[in-house]
N, C-alpha and C positions, 0 to 999 in steps of 0.2 A: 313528477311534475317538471315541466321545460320551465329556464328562465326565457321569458318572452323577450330578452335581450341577446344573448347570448346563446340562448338555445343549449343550455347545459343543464343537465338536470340535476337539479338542486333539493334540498339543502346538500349540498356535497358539503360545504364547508359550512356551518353556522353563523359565520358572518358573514362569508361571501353570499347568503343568501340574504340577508339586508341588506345589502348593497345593492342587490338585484331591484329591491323593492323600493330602495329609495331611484334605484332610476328608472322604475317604472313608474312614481309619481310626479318625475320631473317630466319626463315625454310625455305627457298627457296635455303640458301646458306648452309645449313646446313649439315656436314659431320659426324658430332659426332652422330648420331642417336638421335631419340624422346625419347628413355628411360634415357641415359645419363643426356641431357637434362632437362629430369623432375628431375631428382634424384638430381642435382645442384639447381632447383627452387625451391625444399623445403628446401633445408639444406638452401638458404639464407630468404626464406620468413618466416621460423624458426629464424634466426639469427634477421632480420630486424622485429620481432615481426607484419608480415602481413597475416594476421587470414585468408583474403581474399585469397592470391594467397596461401598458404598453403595446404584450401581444395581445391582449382582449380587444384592446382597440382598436389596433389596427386589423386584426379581422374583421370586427364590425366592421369597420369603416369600407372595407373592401366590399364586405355582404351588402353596402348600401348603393355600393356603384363606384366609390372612389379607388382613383389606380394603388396600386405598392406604391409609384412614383409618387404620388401626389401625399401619401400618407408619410412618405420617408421625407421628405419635403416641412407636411406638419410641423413631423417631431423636431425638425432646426428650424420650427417657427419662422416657414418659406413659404411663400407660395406663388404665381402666377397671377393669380385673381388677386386686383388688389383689393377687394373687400375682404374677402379670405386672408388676407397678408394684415390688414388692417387692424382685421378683428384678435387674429393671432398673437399680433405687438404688443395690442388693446389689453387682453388677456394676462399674460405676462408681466406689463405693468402694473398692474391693478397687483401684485401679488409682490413684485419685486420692492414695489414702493410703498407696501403695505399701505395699497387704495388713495395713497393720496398722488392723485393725477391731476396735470395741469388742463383746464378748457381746449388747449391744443388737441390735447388728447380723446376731446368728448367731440368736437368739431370736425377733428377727423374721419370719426366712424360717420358722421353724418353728413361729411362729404364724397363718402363713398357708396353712401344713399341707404345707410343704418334710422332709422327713427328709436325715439326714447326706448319703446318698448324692448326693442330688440338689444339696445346697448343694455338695458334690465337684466334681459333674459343672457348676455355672453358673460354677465356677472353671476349670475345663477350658475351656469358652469363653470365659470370659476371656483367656486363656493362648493357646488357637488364635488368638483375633479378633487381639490383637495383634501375632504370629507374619505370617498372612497381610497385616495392613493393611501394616504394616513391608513384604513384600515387592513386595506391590505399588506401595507409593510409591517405594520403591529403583530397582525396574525400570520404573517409569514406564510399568506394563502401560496399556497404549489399554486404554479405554471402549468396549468394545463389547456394553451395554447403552443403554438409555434413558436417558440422565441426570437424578439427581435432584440438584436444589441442595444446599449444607450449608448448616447451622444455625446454625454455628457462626462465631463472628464471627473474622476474621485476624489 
């Protein structure tokens, strides 16, 4: 069996195949698009120093259409687009200040023409990225992507 994410056949790892299956039930709900998506799962699998979901990401993220540029960008929570840059901050925060965010910060995403829903759902991956990074550094899931370096200093 393929994971319908990654396209790796699973169960290779026992956990990494719950991980598949929790983000097969989040993209079902999922309104932000897969590139957003991925661009949010490197800047924290960058942050959370998870070597693992980093390169998985960033290959998705390329399999969905977004450049290397655009993905290496991500993961120093950059972008171009500022709704992409936005949401990216957005992100970040909500974890750095353990969720407690100022109205600045909700008004933002909604000036860059985010609705309730959607500021929901960048919390949602919030919440998954963290979920998955955490497991993959527990289990010490192998790399078996392309490795990308972190950003992130130790």
């Amino acid at each position: 069996m393929l994971c319908q994410i990654c396209s790796v056949p699973w169960p290779i790892h026992p956990q990494r195949s719950r991980v598949c299956e929790v983000h097969l039930a989040h993209l079902v709900l999922c309104i932000l698009g897969a590139k957003l998506g991925e661009k949010i799962a490197v800047a924290f699998a960058d942050r959370n120093r998870c070597e693992y979901c980093l390169a998985a990401h960033t290959v998705l993220g390329q399999n969905v259409g977004v450049s290397a540029l655009e993905m290496a960008a991500a993961q120093a929570v950059k972008s171009d687009d500022a709704q992409t840059a936005a949401a990216l901050r957005f992100a970040l925060k909500l974890v750095t200040n353990c969720a407690q965010i100022a109205d600045a910060d909700v008004i933002e995403l909604r000036t860059v023409g985010f609705n309730d829903e959607q500021i929901v759902e960048i919390m949602a991956h919030v919440a998954l990225n963290i979920f998955t990074n955490y497991v993959n550094l527990a289990f010490n899931v192998p790399i078996d992507f392309p490795k990308i370096n972190l950003r992130v200093a130790v």
